[in-house]
C-alpha positions as CSV (number, residue, x, y, z in Angstrom):
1,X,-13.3,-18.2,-11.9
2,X,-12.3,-14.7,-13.3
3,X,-13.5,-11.3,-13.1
4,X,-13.3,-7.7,-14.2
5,X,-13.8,-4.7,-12.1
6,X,-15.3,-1.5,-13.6
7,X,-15.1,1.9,-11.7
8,X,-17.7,4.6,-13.3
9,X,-16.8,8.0,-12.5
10,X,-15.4,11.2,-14.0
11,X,-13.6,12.2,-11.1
12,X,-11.6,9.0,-11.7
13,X,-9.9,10.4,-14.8
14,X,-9.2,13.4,-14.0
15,X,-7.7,12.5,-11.1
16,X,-9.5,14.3,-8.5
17,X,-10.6,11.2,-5.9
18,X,-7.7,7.9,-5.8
19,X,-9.4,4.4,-6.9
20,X,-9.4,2.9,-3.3
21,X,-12.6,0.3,-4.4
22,X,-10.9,-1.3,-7.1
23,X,-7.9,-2.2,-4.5
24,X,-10.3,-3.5,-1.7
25,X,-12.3,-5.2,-4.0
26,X,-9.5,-7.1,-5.8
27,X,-8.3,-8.4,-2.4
28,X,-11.3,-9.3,-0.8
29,X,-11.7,-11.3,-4.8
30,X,-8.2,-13.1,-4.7
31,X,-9.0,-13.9,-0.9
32,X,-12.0,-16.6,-2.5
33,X,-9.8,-17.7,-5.4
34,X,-11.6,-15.6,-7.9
35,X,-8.5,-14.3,-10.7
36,X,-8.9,-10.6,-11.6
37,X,-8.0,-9.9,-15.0
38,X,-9.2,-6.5,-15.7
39,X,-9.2,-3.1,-13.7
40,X,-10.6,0.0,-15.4
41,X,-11.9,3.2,-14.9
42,X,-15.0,4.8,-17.4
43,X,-15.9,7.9,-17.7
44,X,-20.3,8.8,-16.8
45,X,-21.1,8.6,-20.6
46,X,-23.5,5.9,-22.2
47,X,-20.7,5.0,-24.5
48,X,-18.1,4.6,-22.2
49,X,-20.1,2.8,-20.0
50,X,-21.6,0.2,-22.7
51,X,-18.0,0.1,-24.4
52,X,-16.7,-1.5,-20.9
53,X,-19.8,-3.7,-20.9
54,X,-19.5,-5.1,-24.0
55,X,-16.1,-6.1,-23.6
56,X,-16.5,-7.9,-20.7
57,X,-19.3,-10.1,-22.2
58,X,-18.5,-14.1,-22.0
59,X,-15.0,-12.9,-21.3
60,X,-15.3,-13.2,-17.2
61,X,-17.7,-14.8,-14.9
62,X,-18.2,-11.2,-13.0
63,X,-18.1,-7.9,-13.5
64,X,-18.2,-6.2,-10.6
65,X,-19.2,-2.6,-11.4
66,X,-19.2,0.9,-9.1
67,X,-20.0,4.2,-8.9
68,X,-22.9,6.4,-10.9
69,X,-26.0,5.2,-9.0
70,X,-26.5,8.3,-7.1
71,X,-30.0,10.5,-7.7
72,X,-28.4,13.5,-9.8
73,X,-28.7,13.7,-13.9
74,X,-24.6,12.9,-13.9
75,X,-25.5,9.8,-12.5
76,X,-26.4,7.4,-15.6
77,X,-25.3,3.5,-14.3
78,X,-28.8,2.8,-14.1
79,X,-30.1,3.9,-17.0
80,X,-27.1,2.0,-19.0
81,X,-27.6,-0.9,-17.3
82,X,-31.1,-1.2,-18.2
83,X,-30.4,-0.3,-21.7
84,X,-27.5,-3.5,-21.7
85,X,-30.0,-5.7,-20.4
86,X,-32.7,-4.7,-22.8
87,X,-34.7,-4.4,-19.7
88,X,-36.9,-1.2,-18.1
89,X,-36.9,0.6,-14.6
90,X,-39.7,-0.1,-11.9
91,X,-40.3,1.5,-8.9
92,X,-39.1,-1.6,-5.9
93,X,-41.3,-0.8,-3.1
94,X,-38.8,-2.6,-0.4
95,X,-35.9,-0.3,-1.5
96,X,-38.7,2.3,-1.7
97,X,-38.9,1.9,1.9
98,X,-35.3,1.6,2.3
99,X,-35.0,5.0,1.2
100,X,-38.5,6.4,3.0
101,X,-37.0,4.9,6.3
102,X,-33.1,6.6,5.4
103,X,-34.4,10.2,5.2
104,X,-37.1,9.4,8.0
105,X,-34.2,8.6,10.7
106,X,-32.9,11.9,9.6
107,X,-35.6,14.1,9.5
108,X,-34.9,14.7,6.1
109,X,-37.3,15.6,3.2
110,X,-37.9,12.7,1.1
111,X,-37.8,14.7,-2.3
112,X,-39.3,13.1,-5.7
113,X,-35.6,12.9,-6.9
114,X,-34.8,10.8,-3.8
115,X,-37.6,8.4,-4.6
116,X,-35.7,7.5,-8.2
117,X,-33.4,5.9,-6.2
118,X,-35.8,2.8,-5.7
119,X,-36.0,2.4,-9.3
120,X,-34.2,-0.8,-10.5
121,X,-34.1,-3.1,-13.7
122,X,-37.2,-5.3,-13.9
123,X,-34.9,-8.4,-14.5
124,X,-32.4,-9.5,-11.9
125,X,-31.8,-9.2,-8.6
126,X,-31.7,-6.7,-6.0
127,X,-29.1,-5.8,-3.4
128,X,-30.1,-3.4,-0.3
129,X,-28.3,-1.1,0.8
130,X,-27.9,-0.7,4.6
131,X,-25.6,2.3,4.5
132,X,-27.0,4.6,2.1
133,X,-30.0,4.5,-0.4
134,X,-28.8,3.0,-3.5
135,X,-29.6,-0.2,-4.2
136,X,-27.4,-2.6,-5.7
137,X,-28.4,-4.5,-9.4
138,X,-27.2,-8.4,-10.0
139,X,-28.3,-9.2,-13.6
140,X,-26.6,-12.3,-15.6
141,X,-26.1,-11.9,-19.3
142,X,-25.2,-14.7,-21.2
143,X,-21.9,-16.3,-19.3
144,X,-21.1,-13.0,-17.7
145,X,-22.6,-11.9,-14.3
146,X,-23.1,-8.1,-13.6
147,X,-22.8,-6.5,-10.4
148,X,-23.6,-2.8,-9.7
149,X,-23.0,-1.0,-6.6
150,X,-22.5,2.4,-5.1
151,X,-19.4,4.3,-5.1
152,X,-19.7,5.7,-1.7
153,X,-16.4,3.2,-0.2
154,X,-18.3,2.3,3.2
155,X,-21.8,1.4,1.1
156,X,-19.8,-0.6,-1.2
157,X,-17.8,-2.4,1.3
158,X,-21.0,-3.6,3.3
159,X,-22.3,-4.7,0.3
160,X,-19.8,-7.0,-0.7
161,X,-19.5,-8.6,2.3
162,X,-22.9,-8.8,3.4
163,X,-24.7,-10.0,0.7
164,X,-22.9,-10.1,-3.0
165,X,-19.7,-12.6,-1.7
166,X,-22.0,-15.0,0.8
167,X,-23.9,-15.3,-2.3
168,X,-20.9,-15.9,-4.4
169,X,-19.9,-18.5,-2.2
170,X,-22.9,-20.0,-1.7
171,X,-23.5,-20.8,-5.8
172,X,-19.8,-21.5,-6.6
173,X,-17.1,-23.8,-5.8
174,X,-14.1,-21.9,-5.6
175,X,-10.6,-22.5,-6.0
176,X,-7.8,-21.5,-3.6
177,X,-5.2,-18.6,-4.1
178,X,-2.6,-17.4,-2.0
179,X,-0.4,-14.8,-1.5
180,X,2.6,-14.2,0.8
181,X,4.8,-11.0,0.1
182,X,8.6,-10.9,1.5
183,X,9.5,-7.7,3.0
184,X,13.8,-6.5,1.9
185,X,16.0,-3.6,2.3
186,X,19.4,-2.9,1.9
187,X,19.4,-4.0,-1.8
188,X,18.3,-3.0,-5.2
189,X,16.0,-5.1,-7.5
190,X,18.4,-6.3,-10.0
191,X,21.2,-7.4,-7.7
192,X,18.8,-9.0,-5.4
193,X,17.4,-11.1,-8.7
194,X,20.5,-11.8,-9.0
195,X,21.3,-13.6,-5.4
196,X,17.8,-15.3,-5.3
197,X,17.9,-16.5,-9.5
198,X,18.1,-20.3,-8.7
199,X,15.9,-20.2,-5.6
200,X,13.2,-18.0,-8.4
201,X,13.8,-20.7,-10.9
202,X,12.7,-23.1,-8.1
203,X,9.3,-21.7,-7.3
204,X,8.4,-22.0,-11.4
205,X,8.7,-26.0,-11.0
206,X,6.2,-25.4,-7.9
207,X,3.6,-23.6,-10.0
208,X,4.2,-20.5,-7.5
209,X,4.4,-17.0,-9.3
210,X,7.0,-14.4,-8.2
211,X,6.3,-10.6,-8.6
212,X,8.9,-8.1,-7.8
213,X,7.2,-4.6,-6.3
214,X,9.7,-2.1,-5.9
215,X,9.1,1.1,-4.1
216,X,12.1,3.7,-2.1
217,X,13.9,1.8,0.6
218,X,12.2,-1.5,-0.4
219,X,11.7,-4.2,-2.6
220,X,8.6,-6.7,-1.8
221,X,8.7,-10.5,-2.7
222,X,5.4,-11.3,-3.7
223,X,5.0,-15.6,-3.9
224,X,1.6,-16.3,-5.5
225,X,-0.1,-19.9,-6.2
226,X,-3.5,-21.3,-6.6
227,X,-5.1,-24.7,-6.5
228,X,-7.8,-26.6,-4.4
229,X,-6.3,-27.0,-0.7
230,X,-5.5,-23.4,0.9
231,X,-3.5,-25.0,3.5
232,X,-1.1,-27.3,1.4
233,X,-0.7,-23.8,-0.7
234,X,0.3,-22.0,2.6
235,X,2.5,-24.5,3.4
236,X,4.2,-24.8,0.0
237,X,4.7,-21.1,0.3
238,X,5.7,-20.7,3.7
239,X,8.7,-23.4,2.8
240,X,10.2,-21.5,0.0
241,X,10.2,-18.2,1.8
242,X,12.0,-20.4,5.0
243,X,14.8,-21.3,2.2
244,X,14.9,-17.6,1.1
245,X,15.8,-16.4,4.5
246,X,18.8,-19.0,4.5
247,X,19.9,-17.0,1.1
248,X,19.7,-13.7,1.8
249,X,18.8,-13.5,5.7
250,X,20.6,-9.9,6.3
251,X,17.9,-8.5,3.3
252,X,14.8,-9.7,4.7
253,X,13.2,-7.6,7.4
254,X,9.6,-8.7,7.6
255,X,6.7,-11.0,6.1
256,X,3.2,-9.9,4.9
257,X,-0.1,-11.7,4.6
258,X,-2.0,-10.6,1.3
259,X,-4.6,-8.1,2.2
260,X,-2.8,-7.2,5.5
261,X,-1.4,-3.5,5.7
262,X,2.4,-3.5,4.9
263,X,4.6,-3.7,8.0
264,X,6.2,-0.6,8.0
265,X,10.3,-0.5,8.2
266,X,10.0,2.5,11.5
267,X,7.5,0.0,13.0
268,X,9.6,-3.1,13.0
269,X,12.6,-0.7,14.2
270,X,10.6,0.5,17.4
271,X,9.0,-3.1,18.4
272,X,12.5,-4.7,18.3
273,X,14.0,-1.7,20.3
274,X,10.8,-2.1,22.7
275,X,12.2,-5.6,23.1
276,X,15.3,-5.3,23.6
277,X,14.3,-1.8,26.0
278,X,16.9,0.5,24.5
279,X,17.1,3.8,23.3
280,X,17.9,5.9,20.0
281,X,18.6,9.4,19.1
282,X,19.4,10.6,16.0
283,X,21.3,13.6,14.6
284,X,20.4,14.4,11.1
285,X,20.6,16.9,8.3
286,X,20.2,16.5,4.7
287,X,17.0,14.6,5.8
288,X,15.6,17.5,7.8
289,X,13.8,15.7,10.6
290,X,12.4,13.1,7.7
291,X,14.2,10.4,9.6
292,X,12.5,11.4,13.0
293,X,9.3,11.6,11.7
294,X,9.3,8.2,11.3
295,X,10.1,7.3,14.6
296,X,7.5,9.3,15.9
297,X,4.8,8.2,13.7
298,X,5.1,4.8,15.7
299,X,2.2,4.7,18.5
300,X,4.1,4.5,21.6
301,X,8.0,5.5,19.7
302,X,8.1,7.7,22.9
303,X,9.3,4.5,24.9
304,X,12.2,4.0,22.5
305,X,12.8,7.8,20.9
306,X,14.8,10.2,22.9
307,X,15.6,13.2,20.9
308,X,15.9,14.4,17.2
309,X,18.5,17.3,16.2
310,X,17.8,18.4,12.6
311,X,21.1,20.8,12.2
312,X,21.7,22.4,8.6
313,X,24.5,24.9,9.2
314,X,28.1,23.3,10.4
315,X,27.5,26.0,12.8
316,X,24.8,24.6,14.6
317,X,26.4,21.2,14.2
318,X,29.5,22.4,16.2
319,X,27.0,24.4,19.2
320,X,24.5,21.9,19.5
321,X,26.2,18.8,19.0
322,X,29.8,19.4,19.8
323,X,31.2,18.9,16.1
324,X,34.9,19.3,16.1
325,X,35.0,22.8,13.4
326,X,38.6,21.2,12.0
327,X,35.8,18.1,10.4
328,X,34.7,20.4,8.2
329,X,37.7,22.5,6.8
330,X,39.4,19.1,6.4
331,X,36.4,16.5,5.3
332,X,33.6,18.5,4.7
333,X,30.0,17.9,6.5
334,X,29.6,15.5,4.1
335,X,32.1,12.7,5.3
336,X,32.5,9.8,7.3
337,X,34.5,11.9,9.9
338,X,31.2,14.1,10.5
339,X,28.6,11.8,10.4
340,X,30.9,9.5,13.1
341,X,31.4,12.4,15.7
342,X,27.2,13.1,15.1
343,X,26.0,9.8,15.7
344,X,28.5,9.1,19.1
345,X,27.6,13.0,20.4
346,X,23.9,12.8,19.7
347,X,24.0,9.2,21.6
348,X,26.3,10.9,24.6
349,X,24.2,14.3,24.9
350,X,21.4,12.3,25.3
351,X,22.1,9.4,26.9
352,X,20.9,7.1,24.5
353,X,22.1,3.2,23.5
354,X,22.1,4.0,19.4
355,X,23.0,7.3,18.0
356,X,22.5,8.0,14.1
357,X,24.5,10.8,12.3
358,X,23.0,10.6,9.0
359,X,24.7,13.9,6.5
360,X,24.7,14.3,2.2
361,X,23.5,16.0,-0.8
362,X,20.0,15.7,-1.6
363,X,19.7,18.0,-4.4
364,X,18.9,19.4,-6.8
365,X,22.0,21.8,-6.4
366,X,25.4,21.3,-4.1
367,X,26.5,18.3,-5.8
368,X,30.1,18.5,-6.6
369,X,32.4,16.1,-8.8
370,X,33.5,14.1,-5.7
371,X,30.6,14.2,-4.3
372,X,27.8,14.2,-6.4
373,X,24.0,15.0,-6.0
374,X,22.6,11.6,-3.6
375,X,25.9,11.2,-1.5
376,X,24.8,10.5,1.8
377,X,27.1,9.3,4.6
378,X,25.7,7.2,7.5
379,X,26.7,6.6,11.2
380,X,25.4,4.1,13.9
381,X,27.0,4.9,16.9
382,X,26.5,1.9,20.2
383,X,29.0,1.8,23.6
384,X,30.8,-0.6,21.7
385,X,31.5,0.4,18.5
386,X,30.2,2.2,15.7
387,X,29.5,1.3,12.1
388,X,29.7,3.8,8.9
389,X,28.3,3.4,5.4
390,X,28.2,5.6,1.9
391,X,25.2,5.9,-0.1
392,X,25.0,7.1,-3.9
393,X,21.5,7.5,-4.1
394,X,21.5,9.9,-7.1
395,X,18.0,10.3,-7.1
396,X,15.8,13.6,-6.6
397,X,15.5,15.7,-3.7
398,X,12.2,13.5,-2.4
399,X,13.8,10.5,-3.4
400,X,17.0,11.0,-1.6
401,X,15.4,11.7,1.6
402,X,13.1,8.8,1.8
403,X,16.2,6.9,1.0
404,X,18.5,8.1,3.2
405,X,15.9,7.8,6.4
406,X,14.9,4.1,5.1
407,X,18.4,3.5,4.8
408,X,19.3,4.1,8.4
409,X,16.4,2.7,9.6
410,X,17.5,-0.8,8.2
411,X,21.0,-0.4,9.2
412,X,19.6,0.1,12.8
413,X,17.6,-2.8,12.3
414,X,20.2,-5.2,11.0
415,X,22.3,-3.8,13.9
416,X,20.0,-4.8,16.5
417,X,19.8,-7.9,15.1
């Protein structure tokens, strides 16, 4: 089974509120084996509105639709949808109550504009709404069935779970699809097609789907597949990610199950230092406390974090953290030399088991011939050794920041490990 899903709302297009339905919904839609084929925002004109509509007609089995049931003139769903369904508007004395009871609670005046919000298309079905007071319209046209709910996220969400997918579920027999999505650092999208091209040409014989999602300091291996046993598709896709780990075991840092938040890179970092019970600190400039912040987002970082210096000037770096001034007149603050001396002081000062120097050129200005706008140098400093790494990031000033900090987090990582 397929679907659309259909977000009504100005505020969409002008990008004033972010589409957070759409994503819930298509989860919570992939998560019963229904296929989304369509995502769209409209804009709260009859045109627009009907235009979506039409196009949707015998196309899907659903069309899930949100937003403009609210009591105010800008709010025209209703009215649309009646039109569509060659259908009128009657006063439902249940939601009519709904809505008495909602202001009641709240010692609110129930106003005659209020009371519209019981009116719903004589033909179809409709869905309360325990959250708020707009009710929810089912109507079927032809092959397609239509779905309209509020664009408030918490009265859509209750809706969907408590009555529109139990009766999906109930009337339908479902296929399975699942998702599992492979967590890497350390390498960039085309060199890590590259190492993984036979394993990728593999998974096409096994009717399993590979996306490649991209984003600063990561790329995420998503292995789709569908078909009638959930399990047997788990464990299809749980053996071809156990073969990708024997390919390219120093890239992978962490597995996620589809509709499960991303395991964050700091996260992982922290719980495996938690394990392990030792200690970081870090010394860091072109990042400016970026890399830091990260620890410390971490609920309970304080077990593992000891101490973050952000120092700027080589000044600062020689008075605070001991940095030998000949480093700079002969390397520069950019170097291997510097960002060695940081990491080992920065672990010494404070007593820690890692220290990270982390120094470069994030831009837009400073770049130089040899060392051009993105050059970051990188230090990892333990009681036994210590480990250094280049970066040419060459990105912007954002992007080189968020990539220097992810980088040094996964070094750390594949360090512990």
């Amino acid at each position: 089974m397929n679907a659309q899903i259909i977000s009504i709302g100005d505020e969409l297009l002008i990008g004033q509120i972010v589409n957070t339905n759409s994503v819930w919904m298509a989860q919570e839609l992939n998560k019963l084996g229904i296929t989304v084929t369509k995502i769209s925002a409209v804009p709260d004109t009859n045109e627009g509105i009907t235009d979506s509509f039409l196009e949707a007609l015998n196309k899907v089995d659903f069309v899930f639709i949100t937003g403009g049931l609210g009591p105010t003139k800008d709010d025209i769903t209703k009215k649309v949808f009646s039109a569509f369904f060659e259908t009128t508007l009657i006063i439902n004395n249940e939601i009519l109550q709904d809505v008495q009871r909602f202001f009641s609670i709240r010692n609110k005046e129930l106003t005659e504009i209020n009371k519209q919000q019981a009116l719903v298309p004589k033909n179809g079905i409709t869905i309360r709404n325990k959250c708020g007071t707009a009710p929810g319209m089912w109507v079927k046209k032809e092959k397609t069935t239509y779905i309209s709910m509020p664009g408030v996220p918490y009265e859509m969400k209750e809706m969907m779970l408590e009555s529109i997918l139990p009766k999906i579920i109930s009337e339908n027999t479902l296929p399975s699809i699942f998702h599992k999505t492979v967590l890497t650092s350390g390498i960039g999208e085309s060199a890590l097609s590259d190492l993984i091209e036979n394993w990728e040409d593999n998974l096409n014989t096994q009717n399993i789907k590979l996306a490649y999602l991209p984003q600063p300091g990561m790329v995420r291996l998503r292995l789709s597949t569908k078909g009638e046993n959930k399990k047997e598709l788990e464990a299809l896709i749980n053996k071809n990610i156990e073969l990708l780990k024997t390919i390219i075991p120093e890239y992978i840092f962490g597995i996620e199950n589809y509709g499960s938040e991303t395991s964050l890179m700091q996260e992982i970092v922290v719980e495996k230092l938690k394990t392990l019970n030792k200690t970081v600190s870090v010394a860091e400039s072109c990042t400016g406390g970026y890399l830091s912040h990260l620890f410390t987002s971490v609920p309970g970082a304080s077990a593992v974090f000891k101490s973050g210096v952000v120092s700027y000037s080589n000044e600062l770096k020689t008075k605070l953290l001991n940095i030998e001034e000949t480093i700079f007149s002969n390397y520069g603050a950019v170097s291997k030399e510097c960002v060695t001396q940081l990491a080992n002081n920065i672990k010494n000062i404070t007593d820690s088991d890692f220290g990270i120097g982390i120094s470069g050129i994030a831009g837009p200005s400073g770049g130089t011939e040899e060392k051009p706008v993105g050059t970051v140098w990188l230090a990892i400093a333990t009681n036994e050794r210590t480990i250094t790494k280049k970066f040419n990031f060459g990105g912007s000033r954002q992007f080189n920041i968020i990539m220097s900090a992810q980088s040094a987090l996964n070094e750390l990582r594949r360090l512990i490990e």
